[in-house]
Predicted model as a PDB file, atoms N, CA, C, CB and O in Angstrom, pLDDT in the B-factor column:
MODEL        1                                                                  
ATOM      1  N   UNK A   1       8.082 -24.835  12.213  1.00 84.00           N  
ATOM      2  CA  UNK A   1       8.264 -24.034  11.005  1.00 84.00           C  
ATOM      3  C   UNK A   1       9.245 -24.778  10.094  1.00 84.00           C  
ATOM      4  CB  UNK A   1       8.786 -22.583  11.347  1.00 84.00           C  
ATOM      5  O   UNK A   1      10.227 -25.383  10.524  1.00 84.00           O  
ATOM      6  N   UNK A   2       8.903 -24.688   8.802  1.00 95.00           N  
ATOM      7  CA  UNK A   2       9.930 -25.473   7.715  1.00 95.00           C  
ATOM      8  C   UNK A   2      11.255 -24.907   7.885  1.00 95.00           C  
ATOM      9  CB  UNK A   2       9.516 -25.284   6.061  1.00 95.00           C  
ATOM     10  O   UNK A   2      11.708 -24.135   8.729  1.00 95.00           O  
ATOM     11  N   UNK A   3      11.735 -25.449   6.932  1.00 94.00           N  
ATOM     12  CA  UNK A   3      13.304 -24.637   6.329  1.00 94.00           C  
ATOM     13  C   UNK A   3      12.884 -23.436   5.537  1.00 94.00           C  
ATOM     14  CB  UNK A   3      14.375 -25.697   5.116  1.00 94.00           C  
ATOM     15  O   UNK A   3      13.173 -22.243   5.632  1.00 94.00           O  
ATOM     16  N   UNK A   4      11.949 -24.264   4.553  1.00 95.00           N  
ATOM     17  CA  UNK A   4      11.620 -23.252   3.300  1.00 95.00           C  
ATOM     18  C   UNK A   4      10.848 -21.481   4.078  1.00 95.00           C  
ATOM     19  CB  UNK A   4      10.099 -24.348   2.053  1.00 95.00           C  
ATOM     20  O   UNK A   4      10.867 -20.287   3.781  1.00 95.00           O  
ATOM     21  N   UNK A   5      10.393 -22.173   4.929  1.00 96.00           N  
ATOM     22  CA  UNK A   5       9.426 -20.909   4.952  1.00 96.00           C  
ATOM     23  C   UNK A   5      10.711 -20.023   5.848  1.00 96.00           C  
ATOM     24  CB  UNK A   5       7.534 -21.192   5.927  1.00 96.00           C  
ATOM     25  O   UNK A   5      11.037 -18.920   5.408  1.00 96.00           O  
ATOM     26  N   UNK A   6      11.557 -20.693   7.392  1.00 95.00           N  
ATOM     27  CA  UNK A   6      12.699 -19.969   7.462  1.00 95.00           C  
ATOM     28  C   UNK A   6      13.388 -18.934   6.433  1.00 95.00           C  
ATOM     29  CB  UNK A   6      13.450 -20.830   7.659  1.00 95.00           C  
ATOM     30  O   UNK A   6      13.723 -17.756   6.562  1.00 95.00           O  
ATOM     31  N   UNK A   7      13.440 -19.538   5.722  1.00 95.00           N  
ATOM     32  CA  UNK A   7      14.671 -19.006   4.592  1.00 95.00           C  
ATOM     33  C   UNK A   7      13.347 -17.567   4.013  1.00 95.00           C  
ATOM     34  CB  UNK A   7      15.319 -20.768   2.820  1.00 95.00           C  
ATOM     35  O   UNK A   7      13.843 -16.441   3.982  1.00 95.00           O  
ATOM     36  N   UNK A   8      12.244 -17.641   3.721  1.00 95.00           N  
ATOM     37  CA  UNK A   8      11.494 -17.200   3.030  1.00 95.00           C  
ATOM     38  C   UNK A   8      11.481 -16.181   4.110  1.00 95.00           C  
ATOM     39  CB  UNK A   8      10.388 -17.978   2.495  1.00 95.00           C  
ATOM     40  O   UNK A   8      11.877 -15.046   3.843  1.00 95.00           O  
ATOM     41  N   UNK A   9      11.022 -16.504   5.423  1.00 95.00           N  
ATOM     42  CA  UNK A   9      11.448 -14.844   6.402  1.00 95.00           C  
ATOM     43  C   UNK A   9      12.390 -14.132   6.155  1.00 95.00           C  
ATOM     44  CB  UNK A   9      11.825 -14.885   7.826  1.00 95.00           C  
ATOM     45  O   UNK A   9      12.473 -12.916   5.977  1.00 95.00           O  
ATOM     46  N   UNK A  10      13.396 -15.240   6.144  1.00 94.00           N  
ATOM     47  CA  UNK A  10      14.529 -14.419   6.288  1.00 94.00           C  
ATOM     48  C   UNK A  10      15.240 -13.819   4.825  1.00 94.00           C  
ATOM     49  CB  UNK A  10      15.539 -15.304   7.105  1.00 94.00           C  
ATOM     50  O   UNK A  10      16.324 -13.235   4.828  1.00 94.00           O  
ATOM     51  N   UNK A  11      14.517 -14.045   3.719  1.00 94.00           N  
ATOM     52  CA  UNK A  11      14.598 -12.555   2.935  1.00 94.00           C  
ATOM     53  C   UNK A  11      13.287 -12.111   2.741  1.00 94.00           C  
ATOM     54  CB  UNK A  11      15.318 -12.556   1.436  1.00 94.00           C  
ATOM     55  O   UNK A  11      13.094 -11.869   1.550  1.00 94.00           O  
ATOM     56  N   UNK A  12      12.447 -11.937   3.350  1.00 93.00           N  
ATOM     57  CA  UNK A  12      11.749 -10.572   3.588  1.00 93.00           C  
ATOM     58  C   UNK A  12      12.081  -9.723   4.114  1.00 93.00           C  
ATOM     59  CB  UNK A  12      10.872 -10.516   4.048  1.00 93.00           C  
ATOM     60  O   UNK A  12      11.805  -8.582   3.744  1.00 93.00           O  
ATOM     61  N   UNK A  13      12.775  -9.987   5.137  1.00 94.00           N  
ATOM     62  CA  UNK A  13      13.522  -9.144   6.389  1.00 94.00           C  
ATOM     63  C   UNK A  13      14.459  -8.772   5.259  1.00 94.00           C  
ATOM     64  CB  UNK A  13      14.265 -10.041   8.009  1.00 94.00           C  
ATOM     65  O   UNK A  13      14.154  -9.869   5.728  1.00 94.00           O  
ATOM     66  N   UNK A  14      14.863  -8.593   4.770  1.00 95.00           N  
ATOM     67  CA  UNK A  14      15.898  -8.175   3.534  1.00 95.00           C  
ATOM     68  C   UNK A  14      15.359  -7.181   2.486  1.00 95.00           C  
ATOM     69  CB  UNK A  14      16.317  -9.497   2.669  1.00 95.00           C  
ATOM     70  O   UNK A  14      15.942  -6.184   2.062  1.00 95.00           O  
ATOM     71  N   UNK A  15      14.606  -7.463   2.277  1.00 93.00           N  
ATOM     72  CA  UNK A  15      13.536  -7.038   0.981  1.00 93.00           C  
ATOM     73  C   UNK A  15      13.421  -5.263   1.356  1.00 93.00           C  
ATOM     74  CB  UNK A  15      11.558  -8.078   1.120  1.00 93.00           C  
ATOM     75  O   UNK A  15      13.079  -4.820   2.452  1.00 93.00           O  
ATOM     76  N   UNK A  16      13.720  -4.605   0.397  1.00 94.00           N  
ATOM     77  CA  UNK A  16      13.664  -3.472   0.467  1.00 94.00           C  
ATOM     78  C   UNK A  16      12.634  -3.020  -0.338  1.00 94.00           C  
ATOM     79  CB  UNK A  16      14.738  -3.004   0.277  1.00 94.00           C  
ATOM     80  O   UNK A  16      12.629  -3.620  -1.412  1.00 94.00           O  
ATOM     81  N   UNK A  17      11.605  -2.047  -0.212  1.00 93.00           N  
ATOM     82  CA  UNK A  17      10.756  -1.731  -1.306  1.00 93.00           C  
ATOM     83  C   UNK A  17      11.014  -0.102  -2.158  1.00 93.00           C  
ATOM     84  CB  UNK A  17       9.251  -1.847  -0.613  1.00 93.00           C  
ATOM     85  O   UNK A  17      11.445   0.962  -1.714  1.00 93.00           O  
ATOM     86  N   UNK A  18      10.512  -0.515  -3.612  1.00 96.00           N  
ATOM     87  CA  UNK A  18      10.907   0.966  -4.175  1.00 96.00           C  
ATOM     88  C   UNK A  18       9.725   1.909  -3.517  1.00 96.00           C  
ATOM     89  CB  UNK A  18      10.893   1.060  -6.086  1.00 96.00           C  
ATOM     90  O   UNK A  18       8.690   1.489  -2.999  1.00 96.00           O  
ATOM     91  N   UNK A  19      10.170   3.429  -3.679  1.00 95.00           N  
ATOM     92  CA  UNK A  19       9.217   4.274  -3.420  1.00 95.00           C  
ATOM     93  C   UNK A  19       7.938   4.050  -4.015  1.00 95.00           C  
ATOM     94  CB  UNK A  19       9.625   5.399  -3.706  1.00 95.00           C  
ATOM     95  O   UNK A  19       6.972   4.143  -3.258  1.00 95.00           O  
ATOM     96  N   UNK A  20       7.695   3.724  -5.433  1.00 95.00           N  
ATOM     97  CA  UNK A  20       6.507   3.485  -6.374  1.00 95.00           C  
ATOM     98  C   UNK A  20       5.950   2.275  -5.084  1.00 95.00           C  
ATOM     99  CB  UNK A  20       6.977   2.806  -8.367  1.00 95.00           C  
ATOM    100  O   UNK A  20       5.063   2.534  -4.271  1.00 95.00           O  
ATOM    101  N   UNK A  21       6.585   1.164  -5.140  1.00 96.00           N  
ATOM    102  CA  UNK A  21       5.798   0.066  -4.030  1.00 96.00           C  
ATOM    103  C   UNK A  21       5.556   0.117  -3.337  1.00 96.00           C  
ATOM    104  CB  UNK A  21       5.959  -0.746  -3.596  1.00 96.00           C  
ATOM    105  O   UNK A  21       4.728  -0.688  -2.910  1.00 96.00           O  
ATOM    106  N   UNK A  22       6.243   1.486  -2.296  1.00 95.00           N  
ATOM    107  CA  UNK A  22       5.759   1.766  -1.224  1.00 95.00           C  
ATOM    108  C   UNK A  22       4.399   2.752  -1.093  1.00 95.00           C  
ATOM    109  CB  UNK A  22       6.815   2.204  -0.629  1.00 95.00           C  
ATOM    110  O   UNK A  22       3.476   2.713  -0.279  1.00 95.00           O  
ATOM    111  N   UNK A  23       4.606   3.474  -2.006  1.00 96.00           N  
ATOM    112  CA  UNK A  23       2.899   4.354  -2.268  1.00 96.00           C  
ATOM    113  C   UNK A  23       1.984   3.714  -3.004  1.00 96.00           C  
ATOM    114  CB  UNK A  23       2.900   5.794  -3.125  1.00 96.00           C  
ATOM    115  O   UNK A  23       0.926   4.293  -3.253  1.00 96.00           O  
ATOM    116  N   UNK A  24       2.235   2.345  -3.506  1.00 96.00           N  
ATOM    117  CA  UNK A  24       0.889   1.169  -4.198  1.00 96.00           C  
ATOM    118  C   UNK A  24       0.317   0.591  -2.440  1.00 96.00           C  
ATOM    119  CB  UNK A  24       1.872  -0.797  -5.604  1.00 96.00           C  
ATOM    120  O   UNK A  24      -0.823   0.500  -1.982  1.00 96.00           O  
ATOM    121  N   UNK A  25       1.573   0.312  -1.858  1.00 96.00           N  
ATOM    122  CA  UNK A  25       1.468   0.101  -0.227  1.00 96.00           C  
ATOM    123  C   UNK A  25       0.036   0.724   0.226  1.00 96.00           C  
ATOM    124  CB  UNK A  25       2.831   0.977   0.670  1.00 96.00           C  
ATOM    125  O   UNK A  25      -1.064   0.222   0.456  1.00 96.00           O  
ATOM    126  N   UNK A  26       0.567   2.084   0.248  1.00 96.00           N  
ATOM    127  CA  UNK A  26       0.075   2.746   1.352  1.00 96.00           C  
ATOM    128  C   UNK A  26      -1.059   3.050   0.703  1.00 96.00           C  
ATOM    129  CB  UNK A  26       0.855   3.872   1.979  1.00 96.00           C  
ATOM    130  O   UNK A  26      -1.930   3.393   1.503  1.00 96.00           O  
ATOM    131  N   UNK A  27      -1.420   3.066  -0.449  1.00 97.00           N  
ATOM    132  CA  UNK A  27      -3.127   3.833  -1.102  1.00 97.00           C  
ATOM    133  C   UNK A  27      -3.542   2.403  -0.749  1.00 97.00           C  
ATOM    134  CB  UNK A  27      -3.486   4.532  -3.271  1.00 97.00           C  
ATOM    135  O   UNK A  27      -4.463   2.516   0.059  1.00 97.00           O  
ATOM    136  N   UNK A  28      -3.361   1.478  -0.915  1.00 97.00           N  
ATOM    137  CA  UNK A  28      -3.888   0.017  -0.978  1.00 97.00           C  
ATOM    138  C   UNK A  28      -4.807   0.658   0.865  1.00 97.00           C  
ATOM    139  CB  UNK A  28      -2.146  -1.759  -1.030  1.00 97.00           C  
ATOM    140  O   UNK A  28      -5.963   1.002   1.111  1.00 97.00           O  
ATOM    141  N   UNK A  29      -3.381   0.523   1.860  1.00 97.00           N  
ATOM    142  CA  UNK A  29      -4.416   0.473   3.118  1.00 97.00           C  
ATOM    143  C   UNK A  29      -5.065   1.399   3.369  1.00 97.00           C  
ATOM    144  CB  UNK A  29      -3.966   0.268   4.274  1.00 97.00           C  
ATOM    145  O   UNK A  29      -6.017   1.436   4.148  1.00 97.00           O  
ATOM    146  N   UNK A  30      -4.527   2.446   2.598  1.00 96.00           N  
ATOM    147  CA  UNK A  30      -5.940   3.696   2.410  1.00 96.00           C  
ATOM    148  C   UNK A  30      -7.137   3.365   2.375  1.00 96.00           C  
ATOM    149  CB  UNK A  30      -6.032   4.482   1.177  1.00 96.00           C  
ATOM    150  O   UNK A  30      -8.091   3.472   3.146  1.00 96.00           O  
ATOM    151  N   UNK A  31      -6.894   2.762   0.938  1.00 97.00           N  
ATOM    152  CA  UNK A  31      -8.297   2.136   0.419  1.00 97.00           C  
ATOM    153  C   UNK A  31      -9.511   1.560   1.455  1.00 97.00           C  
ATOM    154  CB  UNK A  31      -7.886   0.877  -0.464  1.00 97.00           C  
ATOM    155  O   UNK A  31     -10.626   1.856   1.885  1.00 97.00           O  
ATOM    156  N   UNK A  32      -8.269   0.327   1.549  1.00 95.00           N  
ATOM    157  CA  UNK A  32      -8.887  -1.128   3.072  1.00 95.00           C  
ATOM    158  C   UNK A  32      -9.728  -0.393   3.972  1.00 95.00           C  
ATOM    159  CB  UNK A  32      -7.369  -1.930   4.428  1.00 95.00           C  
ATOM    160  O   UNK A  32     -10.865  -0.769   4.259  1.00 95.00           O  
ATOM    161  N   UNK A  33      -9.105   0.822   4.498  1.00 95.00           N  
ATOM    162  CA  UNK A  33      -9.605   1.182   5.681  1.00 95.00           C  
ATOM    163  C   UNK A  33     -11.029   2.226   5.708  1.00 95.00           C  
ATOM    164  CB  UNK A  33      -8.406   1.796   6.343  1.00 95.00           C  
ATOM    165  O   UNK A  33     -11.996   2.298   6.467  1.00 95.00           O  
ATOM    166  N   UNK A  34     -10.600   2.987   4.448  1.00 95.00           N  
ATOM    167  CA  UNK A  34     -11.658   3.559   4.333  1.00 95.00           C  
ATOM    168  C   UNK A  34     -13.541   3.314   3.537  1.00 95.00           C  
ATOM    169  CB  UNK A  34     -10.960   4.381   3.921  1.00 95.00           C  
ATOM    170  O   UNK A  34     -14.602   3.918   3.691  1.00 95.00           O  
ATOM    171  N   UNK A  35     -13.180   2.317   2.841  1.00 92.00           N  
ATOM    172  CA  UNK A  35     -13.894   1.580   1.975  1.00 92.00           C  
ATOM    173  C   UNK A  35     -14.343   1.253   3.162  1.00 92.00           C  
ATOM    174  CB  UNK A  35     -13.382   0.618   0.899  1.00 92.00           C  
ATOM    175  O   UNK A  35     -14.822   2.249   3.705  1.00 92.00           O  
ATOM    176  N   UNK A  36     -14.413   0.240   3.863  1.00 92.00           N  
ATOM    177  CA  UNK A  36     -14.582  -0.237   5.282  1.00 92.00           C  
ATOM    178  C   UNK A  36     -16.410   0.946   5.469  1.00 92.00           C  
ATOM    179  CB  UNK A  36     -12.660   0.346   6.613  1.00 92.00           C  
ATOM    180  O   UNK A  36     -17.626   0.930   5.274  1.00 92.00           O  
ATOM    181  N   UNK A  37     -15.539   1.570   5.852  1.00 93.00           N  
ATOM    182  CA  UNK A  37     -16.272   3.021   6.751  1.00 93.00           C  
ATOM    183  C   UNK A  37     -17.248   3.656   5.318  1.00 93.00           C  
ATOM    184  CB  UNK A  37     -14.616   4.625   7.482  1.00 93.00           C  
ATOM    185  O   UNK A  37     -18.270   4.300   5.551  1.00 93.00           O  
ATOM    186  N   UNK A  38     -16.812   3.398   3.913  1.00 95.00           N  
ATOM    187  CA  UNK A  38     -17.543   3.920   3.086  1.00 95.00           C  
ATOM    188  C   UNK A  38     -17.340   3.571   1.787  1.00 95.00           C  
ATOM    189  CB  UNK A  38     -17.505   5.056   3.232  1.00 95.00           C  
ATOM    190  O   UNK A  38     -16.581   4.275   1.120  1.00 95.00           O  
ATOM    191  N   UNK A  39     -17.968   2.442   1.201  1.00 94.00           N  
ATOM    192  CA  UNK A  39     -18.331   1.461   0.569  1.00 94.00           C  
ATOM    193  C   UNK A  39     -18.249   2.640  -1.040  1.00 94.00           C  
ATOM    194  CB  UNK A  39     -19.936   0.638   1.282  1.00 94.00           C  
ATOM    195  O   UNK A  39     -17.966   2.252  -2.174  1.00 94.00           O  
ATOM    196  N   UNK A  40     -18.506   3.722  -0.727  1.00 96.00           N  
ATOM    197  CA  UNK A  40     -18.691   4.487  -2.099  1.00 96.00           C  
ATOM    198  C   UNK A  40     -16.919   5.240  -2.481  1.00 96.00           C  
ATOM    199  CB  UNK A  40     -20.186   5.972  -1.801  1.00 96.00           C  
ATOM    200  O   UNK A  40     -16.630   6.187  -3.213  1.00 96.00           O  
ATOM    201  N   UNK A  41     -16.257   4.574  -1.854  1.00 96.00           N  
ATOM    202  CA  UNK A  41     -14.924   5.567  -2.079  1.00 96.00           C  
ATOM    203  C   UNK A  41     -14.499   3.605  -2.284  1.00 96.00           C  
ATOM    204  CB  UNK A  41     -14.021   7.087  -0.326  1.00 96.00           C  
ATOM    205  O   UNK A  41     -14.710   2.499  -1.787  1.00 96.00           O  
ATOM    206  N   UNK A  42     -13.539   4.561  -3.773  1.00 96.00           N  
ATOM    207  CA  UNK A  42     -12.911   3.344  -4.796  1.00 96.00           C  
ATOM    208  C   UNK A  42     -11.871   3.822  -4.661  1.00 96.00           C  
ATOM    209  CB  UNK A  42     -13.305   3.064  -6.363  1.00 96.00           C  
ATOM    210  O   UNK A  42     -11.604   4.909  -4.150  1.00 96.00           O  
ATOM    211  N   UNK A  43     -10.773   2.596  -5.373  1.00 96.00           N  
ATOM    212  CA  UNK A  43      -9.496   2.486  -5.704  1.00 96.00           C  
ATOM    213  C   UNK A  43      -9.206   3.760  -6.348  1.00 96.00           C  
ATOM    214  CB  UNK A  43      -9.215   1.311  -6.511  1.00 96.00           C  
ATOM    215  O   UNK A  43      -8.218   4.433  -6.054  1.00 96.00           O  
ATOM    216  N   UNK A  44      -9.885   4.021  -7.043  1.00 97.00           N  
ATOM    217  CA  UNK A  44      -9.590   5.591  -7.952  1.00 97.00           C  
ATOM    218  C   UNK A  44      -9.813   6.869  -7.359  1.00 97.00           C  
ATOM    219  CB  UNK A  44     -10.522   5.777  -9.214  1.00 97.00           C  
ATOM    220  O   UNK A  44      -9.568   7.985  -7.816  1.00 97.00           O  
ATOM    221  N   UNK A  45     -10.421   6.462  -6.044  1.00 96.00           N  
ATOM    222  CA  UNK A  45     -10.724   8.027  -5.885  1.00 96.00           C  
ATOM    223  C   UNK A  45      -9.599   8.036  -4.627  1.00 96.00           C  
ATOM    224  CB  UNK A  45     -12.651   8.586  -5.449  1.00 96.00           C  
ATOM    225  O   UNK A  45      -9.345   9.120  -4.102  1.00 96.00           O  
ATOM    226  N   UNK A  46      -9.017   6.973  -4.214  1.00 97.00           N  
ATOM    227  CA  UNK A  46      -7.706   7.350  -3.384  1.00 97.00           C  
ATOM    228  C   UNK A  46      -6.480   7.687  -4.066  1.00 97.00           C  
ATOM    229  CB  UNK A  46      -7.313   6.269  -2.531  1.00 97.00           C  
ATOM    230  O   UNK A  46      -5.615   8.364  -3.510  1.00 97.00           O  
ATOM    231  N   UNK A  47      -6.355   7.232  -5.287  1.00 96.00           N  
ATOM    232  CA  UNK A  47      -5.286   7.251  -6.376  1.00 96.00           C  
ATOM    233  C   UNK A  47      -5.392   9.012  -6.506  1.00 96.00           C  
ATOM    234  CB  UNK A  47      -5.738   6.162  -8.024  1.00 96.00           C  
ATOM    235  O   UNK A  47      -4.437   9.732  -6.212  1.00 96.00           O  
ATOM    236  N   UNK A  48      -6.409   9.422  -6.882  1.00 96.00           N  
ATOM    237  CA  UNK A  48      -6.614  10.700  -7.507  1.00 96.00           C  
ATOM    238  C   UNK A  48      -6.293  11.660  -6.119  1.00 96.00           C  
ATOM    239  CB  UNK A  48      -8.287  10.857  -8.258  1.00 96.00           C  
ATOM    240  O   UNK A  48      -5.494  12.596  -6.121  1.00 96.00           O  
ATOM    241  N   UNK A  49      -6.970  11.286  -5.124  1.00 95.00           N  
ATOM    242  CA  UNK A  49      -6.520  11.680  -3.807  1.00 95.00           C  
ATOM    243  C   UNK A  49      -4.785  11.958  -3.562  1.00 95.00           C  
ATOM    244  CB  UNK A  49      -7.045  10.486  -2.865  1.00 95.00           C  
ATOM    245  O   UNK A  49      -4.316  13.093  -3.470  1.00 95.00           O  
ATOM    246  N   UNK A  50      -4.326  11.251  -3.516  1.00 95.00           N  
ATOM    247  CA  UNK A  50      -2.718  10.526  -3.335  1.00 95.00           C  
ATOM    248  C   UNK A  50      -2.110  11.124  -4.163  1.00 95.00           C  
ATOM    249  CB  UNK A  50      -2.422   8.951  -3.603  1.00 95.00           C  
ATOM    250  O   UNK A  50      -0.933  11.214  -3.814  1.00 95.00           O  
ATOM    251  N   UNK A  51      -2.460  11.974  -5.870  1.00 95.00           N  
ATOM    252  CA  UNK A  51      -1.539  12.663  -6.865  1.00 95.00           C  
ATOM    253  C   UNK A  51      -2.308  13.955  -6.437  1.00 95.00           C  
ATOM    254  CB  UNK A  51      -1.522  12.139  -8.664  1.00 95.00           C  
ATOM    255  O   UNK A  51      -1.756  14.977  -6.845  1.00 95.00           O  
ATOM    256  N   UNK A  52      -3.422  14.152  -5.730  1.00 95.00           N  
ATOM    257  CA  UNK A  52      -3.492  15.601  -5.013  1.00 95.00           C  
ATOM    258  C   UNK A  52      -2.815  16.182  -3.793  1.00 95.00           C  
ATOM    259  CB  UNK A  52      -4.684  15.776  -4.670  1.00 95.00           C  
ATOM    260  O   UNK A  52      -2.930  17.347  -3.412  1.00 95.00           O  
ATOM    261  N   UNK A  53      -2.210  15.383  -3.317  1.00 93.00           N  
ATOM    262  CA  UNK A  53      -1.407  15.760  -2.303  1.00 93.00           C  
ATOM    263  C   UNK A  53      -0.025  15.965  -2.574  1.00 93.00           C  
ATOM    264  CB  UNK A  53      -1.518  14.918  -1.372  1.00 93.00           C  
ATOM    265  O   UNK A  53       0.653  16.907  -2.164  1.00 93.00           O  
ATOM    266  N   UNK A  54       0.424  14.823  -3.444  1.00 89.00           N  
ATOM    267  CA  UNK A  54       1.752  14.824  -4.038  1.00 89.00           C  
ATOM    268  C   UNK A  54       1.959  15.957  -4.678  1.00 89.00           C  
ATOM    269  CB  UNK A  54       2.002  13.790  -4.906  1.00 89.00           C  
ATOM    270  O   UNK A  54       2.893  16.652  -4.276  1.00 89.00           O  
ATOM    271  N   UNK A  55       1.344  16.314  -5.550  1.00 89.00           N  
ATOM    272  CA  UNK A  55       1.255  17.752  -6.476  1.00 89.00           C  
ATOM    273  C   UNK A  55       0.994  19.217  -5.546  1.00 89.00           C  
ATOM    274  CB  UNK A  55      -0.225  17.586  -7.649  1.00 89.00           C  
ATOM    275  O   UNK A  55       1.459  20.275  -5.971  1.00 89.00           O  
ATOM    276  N   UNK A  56       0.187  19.173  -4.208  1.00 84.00           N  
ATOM    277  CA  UNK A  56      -0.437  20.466  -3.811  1.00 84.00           C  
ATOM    278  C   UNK A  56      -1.399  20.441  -3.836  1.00 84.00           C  
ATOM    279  CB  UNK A  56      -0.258  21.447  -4.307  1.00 84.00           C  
ATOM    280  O   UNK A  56      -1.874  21.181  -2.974  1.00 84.00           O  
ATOM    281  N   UNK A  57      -2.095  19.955  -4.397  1.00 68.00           N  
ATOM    282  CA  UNK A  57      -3.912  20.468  -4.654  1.00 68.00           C  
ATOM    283  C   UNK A  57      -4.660  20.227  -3.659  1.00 68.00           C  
ATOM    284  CB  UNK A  57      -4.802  19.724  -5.817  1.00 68.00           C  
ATOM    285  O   UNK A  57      -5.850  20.192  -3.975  1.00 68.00           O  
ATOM    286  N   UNK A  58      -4.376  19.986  -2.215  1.00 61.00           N  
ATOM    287  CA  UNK A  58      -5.224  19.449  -1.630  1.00 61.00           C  
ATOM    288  C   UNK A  58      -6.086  20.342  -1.463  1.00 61.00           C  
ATOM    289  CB  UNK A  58      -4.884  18.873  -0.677  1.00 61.00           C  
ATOM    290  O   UNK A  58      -7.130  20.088  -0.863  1.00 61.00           O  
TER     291      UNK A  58                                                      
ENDMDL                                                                          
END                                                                             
């Protein structure tokens, strides 16, 4: 392993994420996983999903 890439672990291991980055995070592997299983569910319909839960509406 380099130096560079050392050093490059070792602030990830540091790296804190905001809440907003952490819920782009998590709809992202939403997405991944379910798209997978069903090719007709988009980026938008987990987004819209994700502010229905946040809000109540589920």
């Amino acid at each position: 392993m380099t130096n560079d890439l050392k050093t490059l672990l070792e602030k990830a291991k540091l790296a804190q994420m905001t809440a907003e980055e952490s819920e782009q995070q998590r709809q992202s592997f939403a997405f991944g996983n379910t798209n997978i299983e069903n090719p007709r569910i988009t980026k938008e319909t987990i987004r819209k999903e994700a502010e229905a839960i946040k809000s109540g509406d589920e």
